[in-house]
N, C-alpha and C positions, 0 to 999 in steps of 0.2 A: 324153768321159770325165769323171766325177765328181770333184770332189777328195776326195783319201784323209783327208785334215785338213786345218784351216784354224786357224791362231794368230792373236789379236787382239789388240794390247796398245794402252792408254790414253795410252801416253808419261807417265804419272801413277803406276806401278807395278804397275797391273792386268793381267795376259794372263789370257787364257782361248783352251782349245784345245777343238775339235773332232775329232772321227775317224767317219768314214765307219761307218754303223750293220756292215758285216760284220765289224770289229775287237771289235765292243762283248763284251768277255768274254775278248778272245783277246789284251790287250796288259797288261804290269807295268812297275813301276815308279812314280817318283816322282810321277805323276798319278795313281794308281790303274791300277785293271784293268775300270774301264768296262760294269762292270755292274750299273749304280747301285743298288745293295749299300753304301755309304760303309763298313758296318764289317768288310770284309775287303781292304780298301785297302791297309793297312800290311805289306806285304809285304816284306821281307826278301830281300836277295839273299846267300845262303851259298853254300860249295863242293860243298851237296849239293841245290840247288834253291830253294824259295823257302820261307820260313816266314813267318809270321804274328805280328806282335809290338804291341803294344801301345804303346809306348812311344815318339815322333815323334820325334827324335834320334838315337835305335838304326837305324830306319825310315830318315831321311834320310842316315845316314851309311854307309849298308850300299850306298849307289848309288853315292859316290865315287869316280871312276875316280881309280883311285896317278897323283903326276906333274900330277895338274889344277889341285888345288887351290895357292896360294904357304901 
């Protein structure tokens, strides 16, 4: 069996993930959606699906699960 994904980090601050080519298009969130497209990345997570926003703060804060962060 393939692996699905594979994460690398440098111990230096660097990670970089992989995902198994059948996801490519079909995952969101804070990594993007893997369809190497970079400008429809910024995806938003709302109560009515996912929107598109420009703005990298909006973007990153819209993934915070309540309760995670202190």
């Amino acid at each position: 069996m393939a692996d699905e994904f594979t994460v690398w980090f440098n111990g230096n601050g660097l990670v970089d993930v992989a995902i198994d080519e059948k996801y490519h298009g079909k995952v969101c969130g804070l990594l993007g959606n893997a369809n190497d497209d970079p400008d429809d990345d910024f995806q938003k997570l709302t109560s009515n699906g996912l929107e598109l926003v420009s703005d990298v703060n909006e973007f990153a804060n819209s993934w915070v699960v309540p309760g995670s962060c202190p």
